[in-house]
PQR file with spaces between the fields and no chain letter, atoms N, CA, C, O and H, PARSE charges and radii, in Angstrom:
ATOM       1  N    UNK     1       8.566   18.193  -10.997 -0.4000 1.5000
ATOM       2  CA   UNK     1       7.175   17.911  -10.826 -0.0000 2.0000
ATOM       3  C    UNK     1       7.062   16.917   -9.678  0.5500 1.7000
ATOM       4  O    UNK     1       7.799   15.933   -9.747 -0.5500 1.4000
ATOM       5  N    UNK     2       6.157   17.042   -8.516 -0.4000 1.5000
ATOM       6  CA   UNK     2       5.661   16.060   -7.542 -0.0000 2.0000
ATOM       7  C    UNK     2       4.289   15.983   -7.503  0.5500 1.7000
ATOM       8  O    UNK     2       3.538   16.792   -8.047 -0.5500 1.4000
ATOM       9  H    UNK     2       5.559   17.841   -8.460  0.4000 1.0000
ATOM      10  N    UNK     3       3.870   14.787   -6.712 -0.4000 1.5000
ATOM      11  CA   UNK     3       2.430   14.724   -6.379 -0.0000 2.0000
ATOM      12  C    UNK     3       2.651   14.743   -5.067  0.5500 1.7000
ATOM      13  O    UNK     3       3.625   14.316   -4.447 -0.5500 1.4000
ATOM      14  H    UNK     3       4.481   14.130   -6.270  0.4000 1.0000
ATOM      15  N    UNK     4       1.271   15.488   -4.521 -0.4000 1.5000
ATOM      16  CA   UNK     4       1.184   15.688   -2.667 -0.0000 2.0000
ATOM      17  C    UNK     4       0.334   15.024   -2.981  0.5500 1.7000
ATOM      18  O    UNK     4      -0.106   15.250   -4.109 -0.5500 1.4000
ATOM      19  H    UNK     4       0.480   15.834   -5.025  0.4000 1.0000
ATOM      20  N    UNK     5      -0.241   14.030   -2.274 -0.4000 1.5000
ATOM      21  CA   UNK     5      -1.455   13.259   -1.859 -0.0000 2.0000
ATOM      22  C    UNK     5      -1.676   12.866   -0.193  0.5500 1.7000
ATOM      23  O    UNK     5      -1.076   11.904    0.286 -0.5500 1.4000
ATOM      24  H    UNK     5       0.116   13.846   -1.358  0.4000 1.0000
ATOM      25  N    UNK     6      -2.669   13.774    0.694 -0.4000 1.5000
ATOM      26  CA   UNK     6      -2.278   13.177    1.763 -0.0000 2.0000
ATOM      27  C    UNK     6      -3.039   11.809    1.977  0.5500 1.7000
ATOM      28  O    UNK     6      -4.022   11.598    1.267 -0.5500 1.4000
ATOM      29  H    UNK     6      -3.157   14.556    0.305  0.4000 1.0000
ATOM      30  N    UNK     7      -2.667   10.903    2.870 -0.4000 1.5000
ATOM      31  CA   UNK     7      -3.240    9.798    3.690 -0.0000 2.0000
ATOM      32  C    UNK     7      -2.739    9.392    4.637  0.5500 1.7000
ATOM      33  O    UNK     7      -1.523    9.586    4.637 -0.5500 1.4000
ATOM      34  H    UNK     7      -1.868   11.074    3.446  0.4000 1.0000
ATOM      35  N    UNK     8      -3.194    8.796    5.657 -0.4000 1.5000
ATOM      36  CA   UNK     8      -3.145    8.674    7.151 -0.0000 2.0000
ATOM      37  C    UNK     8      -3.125    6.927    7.187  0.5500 1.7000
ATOM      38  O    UNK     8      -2.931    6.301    8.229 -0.5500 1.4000
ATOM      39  H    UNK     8      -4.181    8.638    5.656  0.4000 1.0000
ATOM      40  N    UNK     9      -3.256    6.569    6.445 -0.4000 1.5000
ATOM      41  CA   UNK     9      -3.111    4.993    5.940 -0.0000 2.0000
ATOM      42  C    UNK     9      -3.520    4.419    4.316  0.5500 1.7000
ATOM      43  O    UNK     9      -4.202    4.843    3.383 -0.5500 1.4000
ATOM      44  H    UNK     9      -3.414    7.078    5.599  0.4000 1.0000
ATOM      45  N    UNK    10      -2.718    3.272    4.578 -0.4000 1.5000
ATOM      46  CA   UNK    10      -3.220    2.509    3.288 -0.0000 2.0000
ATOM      47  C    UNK    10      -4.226    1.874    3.126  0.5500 1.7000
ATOM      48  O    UNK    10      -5.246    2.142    3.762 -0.5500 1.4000
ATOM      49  H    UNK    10      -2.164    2.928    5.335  0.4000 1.0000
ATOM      50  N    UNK    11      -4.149    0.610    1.984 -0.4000 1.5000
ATOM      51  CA   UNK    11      -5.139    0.174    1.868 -0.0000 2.0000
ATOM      52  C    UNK    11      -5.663   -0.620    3.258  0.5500 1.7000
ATOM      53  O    UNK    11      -4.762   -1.115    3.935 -0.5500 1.4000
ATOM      54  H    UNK    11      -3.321    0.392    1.467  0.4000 1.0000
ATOM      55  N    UNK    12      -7.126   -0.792    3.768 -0.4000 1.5000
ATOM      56  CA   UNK    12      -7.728   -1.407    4.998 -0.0000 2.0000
ATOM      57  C    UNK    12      -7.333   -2.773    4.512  0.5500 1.7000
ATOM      58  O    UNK    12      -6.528   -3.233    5.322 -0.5500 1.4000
ATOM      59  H    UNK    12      -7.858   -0.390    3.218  0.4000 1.0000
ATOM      60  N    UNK    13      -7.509   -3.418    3.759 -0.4000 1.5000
ATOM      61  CA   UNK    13      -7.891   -4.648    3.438 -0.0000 2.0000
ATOM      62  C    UNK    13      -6.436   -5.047    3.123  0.5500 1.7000
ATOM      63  O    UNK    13      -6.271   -6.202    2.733 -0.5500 1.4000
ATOM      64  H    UNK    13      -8.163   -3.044    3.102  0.4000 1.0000
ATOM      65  N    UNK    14      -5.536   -4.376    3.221 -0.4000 1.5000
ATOM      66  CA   UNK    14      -4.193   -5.063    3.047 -0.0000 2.0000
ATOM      67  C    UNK    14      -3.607   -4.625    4.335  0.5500 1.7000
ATOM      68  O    UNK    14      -2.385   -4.752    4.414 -0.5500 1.4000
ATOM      69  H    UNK    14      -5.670   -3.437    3.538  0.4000 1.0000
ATOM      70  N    UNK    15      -4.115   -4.225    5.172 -0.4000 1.5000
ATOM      71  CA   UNK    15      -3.805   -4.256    6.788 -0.0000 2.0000
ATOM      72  C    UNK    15      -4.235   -5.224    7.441  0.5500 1.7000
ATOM      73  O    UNK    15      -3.704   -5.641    8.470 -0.5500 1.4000
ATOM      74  H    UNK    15      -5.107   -4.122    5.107  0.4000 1.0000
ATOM      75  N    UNK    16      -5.188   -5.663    6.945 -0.4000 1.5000
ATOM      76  CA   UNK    16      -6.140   -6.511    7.604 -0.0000 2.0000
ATOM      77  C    UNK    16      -5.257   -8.003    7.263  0.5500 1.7000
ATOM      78  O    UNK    16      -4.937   -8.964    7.962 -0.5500 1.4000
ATOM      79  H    UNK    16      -5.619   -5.324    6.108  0.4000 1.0000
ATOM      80  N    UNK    17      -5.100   -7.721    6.129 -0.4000 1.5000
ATOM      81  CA   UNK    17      -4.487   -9.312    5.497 -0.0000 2.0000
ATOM      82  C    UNK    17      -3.121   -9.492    6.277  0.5500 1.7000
ATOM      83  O    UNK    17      -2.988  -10.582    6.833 -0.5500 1.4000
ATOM      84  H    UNK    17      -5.360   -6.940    5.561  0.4000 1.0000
ATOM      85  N    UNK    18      -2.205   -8.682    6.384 -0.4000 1.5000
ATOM      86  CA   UNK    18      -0.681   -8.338    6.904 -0.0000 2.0000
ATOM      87  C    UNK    18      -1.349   -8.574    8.819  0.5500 1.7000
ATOM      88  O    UNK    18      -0.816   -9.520    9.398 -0.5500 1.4000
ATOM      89  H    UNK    18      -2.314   -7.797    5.933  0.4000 1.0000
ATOM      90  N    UNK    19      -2.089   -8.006    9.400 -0.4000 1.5000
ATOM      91  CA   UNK    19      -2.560   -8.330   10.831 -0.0000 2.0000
ATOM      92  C    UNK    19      -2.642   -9.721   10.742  0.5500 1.7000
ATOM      93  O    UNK    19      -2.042  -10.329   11.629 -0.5500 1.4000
ATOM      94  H    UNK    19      -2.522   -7.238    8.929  0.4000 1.0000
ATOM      95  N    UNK    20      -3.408  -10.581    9.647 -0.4000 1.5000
ATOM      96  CA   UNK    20      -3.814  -12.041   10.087 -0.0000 2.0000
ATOM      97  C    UNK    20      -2.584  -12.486    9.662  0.5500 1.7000
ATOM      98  O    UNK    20      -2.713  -13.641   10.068 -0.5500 1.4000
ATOM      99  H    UNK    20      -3.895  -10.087    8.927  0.4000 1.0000
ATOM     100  N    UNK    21      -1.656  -12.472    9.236 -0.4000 1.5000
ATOM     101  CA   UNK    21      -0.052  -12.907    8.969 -0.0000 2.0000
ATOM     102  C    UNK    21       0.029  -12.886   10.492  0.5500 1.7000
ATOM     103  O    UNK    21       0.040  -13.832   11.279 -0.5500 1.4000
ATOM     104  H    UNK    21      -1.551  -11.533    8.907  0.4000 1.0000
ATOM     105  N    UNK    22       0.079  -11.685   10.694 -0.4000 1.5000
ATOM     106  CA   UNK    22       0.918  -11.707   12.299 -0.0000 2.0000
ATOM     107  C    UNK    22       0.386  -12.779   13.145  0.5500 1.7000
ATOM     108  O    UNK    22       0.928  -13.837   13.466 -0.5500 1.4000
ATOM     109  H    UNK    22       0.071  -10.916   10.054  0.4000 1.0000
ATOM     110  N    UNK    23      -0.776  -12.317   13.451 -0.4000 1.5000
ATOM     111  CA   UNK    23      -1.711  -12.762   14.308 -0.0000 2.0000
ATOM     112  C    UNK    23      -1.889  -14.374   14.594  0.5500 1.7000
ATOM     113  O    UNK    23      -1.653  -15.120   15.545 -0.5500 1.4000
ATOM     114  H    UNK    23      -1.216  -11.458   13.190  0.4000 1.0000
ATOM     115  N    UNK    24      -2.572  -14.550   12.916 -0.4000 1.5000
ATOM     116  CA   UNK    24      -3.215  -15.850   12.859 -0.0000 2.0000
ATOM     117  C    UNK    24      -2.107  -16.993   12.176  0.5500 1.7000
ATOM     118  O    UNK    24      -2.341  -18.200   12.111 -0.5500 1.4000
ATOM     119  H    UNK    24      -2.763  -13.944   12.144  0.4000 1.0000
ATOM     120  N    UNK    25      -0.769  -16.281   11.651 -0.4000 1.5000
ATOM     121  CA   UNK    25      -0.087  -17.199   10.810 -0.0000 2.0000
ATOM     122  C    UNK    25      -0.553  -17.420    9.595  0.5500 1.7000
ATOM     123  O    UNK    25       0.011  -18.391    9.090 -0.5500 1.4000
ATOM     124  H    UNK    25      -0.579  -15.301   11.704  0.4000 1.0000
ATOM     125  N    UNK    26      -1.207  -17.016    9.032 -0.4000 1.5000
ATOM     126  CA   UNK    26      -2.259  -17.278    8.156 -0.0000 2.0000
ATOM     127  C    UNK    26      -1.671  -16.206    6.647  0.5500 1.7000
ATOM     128  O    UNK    26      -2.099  -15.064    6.479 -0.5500 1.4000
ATOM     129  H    UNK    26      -1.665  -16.228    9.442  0.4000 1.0000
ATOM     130  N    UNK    27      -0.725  -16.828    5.766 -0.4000 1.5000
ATOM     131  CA   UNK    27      -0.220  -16.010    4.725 -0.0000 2.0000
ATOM     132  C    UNK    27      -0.991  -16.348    3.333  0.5500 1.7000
ATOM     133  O    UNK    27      -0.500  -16.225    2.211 -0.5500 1.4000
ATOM     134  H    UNK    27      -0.378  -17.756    5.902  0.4000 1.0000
ATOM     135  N    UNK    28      -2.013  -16.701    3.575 -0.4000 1.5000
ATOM     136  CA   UNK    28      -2.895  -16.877    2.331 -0.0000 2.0000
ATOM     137  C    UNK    28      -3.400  -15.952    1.561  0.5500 1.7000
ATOM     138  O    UNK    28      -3.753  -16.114    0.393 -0.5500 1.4000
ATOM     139  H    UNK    28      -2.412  -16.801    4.487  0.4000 1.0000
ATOM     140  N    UNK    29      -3.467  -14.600    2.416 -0.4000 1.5000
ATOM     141  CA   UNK    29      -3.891  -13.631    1.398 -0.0000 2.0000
ATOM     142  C    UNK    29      -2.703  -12.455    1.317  0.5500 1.7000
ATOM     143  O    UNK    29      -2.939  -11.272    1.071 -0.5500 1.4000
ATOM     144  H    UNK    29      -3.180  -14.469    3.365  0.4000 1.0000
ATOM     145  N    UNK    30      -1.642  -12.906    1.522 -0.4000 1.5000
ATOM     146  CA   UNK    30      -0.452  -12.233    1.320 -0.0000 2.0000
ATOM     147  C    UNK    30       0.923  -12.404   -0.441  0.5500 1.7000
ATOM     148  O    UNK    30       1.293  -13.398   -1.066 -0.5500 1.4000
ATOM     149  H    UNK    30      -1.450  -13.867    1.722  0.4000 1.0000
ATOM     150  N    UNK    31       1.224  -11.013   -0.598 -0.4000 1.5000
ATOM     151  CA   UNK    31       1.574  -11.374   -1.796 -0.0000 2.0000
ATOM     152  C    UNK    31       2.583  -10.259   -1.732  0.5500 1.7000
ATOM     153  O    UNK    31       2.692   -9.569   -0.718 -0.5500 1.4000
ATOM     154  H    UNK    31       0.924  -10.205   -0.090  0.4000 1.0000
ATOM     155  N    UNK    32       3.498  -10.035   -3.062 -0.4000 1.5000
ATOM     156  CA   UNK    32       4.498   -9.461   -2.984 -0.0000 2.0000
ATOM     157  C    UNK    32       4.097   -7.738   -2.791  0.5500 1.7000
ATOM     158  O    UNK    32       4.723   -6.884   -2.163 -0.5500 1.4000
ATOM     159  H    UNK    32       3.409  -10.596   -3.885  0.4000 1.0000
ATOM     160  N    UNK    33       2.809   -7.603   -3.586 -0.4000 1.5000
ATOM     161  CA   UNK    33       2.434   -6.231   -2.921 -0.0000 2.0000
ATOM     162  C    UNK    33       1.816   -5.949   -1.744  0.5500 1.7000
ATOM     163  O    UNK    33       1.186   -4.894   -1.662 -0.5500 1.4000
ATOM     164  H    UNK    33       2.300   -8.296   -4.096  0.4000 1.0000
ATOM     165  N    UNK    34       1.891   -6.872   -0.592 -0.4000 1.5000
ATOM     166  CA   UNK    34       0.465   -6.167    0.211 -0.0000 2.0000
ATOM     167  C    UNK    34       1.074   -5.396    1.549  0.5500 1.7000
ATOM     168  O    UNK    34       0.436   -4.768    2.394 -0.5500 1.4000
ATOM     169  H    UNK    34       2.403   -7.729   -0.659  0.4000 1.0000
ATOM     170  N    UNK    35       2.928   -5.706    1.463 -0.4000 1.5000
ATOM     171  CA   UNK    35       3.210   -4.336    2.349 -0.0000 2.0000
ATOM     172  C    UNK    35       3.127   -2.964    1.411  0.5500 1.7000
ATOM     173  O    UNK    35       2.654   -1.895    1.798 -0.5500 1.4000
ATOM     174  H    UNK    35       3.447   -6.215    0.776  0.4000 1.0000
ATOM     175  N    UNK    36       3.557   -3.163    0.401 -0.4000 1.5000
ATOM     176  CA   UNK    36       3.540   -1.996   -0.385 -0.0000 2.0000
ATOM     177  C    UNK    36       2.188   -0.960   -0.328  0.5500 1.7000
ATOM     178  O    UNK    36       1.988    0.239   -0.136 -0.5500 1.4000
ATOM     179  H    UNK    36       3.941   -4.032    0.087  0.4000 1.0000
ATOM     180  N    UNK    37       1.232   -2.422   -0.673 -0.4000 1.5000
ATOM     181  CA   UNK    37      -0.778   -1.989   -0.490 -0.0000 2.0000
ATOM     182  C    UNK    37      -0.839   -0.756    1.015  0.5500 1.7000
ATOM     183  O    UNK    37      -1.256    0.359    0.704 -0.5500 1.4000
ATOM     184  H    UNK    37       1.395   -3.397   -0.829  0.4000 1.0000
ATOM     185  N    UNK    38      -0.559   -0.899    2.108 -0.4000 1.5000
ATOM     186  CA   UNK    38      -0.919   -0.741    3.385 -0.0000 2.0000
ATOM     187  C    UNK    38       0.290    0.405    3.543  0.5500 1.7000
ATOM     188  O    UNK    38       0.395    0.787    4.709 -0.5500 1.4000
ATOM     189  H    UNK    38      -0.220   -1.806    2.361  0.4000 1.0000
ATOM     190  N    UNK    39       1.177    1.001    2.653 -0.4000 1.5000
ATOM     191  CA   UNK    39       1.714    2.212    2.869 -0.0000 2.0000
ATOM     192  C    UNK    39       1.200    3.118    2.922  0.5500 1.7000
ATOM     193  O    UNK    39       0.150    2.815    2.356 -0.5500 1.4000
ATOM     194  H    UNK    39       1.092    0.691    1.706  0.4000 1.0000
ATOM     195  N    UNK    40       1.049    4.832    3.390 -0.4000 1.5000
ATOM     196  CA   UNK    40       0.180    5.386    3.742 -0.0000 2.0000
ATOM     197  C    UNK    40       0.230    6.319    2.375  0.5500 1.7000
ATOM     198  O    UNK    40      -0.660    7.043    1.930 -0.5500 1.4000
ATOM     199  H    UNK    40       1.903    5.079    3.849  0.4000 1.0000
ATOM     200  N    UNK    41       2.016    5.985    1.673 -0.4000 1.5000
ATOM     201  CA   UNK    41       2.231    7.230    0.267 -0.0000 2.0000
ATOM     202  C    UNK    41       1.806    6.599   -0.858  0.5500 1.7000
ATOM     203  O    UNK    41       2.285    7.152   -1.847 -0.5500 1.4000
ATOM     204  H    UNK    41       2.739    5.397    2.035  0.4000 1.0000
ATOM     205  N    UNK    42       0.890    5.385   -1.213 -0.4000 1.5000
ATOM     206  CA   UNK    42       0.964    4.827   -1.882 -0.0000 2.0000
ATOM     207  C    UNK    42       0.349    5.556   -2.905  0.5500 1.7000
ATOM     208  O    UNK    42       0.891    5.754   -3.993 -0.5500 1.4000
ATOM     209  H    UNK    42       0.501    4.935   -0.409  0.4000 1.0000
ATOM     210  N    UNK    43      -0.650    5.922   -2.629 -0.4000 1.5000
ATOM     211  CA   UNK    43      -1.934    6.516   -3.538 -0.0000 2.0000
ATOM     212  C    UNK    43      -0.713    7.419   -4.496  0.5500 1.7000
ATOM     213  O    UNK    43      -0.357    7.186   -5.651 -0.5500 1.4000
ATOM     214  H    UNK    43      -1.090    5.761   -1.745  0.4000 1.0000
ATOM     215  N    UNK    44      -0.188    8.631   -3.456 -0.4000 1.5000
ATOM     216  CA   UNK    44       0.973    9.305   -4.451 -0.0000 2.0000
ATOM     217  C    UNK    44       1.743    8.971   -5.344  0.5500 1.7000
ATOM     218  O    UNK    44       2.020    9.734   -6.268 -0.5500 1.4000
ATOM     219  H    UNK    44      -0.477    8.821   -2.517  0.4000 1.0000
ATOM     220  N    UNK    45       2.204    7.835   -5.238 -0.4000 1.5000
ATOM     221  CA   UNK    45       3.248    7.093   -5.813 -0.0000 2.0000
ATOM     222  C    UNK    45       2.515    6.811   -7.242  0.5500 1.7000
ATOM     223  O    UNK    45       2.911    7.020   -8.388 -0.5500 1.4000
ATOM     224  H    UNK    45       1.979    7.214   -4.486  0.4000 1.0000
ATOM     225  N    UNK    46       1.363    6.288   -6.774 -0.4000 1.5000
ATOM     226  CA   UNK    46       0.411    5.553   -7.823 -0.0000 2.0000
ATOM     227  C    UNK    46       0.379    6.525   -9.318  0.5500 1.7000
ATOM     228  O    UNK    46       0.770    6.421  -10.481 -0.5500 1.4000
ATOM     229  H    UNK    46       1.041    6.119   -5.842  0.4000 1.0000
ATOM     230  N    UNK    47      -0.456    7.652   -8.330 -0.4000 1.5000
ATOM     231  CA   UNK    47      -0.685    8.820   -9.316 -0.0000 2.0000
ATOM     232  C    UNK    47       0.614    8.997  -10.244  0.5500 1.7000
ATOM     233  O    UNK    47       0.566    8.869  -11.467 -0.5500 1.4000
ATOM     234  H    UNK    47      -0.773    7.737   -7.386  0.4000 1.0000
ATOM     235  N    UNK    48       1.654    9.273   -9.602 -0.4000 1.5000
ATOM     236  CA   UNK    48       2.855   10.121  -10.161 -0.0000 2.0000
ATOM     237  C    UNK    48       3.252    8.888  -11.093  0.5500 1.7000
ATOM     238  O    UNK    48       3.634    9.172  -12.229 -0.5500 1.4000
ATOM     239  H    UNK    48       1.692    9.378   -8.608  0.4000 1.0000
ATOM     240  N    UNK    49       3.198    7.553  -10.721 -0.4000 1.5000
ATOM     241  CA   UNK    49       3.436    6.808  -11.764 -0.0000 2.0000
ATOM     242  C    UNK    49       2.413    6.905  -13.079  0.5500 1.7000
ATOM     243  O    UNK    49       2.648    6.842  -14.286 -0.5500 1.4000
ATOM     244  H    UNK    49       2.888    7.323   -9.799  0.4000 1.0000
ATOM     245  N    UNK    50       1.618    7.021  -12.596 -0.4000 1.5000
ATOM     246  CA   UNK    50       0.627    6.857  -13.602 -0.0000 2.0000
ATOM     247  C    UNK    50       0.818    8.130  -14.461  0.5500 1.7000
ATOM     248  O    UNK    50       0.847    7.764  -15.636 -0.5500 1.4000
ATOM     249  H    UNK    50       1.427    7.073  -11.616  0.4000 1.0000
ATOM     250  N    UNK    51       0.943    9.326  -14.378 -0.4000 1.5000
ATOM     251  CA   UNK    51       1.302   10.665  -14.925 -0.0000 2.0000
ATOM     252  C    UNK    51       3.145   10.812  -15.240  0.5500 1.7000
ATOM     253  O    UNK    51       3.582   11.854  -15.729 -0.5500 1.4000
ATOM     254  H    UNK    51       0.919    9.623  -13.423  0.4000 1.0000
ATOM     255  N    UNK    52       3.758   10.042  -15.007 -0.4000 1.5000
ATOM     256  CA   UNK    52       4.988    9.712  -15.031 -0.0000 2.0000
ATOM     257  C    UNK    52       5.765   11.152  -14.947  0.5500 1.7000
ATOM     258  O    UNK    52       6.408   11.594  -15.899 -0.5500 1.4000
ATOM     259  H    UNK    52       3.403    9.196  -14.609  0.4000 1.0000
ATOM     260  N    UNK    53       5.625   11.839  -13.680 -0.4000 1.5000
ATOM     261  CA   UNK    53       6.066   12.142  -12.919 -0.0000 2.0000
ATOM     262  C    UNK    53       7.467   11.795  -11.647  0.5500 1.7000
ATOM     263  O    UNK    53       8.270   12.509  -11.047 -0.5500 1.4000
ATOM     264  H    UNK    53       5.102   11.480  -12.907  0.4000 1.0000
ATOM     265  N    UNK    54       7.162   10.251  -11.696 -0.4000 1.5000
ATOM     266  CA   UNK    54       8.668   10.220  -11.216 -0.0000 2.0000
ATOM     267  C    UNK    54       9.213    9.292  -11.931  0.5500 1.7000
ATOM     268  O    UNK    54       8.508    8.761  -12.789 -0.5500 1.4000
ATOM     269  H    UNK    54       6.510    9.671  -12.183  0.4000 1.0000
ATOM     270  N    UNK    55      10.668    8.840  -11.755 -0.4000 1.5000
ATOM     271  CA   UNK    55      11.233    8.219  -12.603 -0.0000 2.0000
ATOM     272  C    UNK    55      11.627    6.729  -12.427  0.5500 1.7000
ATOM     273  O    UNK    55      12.210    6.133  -13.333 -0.5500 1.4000
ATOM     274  H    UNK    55      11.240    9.272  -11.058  0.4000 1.0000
């Protein structure tokens, strides 16, 4: 069993937060998920976890 989910990016708002890291130095709204957030397979992952689909 798999999930296809397409997306072309992740979450905006955890791009945005990961840009002002770069940018501004600024790790205040950064946390152990927010590269994970801004992956583009995430949504898939999500699902298939959630339907426990993968292992």
């Amino acid at each position: 069993m798999g999930v296809s989910y397409e997306s072309s990016t992740g979450s905006t708002s955890a791009i945005a937060d990961f840009h002002a890291m770069l940018t501004d130095q600024d790790t205040s709204n950064i946390s152990a998920n927010t590269y994970i957030k801004m992956m583009p397979h995430t949504t898939a992952v999500n699902i298939g976890v959630f339907f426990g689909a993968l292992i």
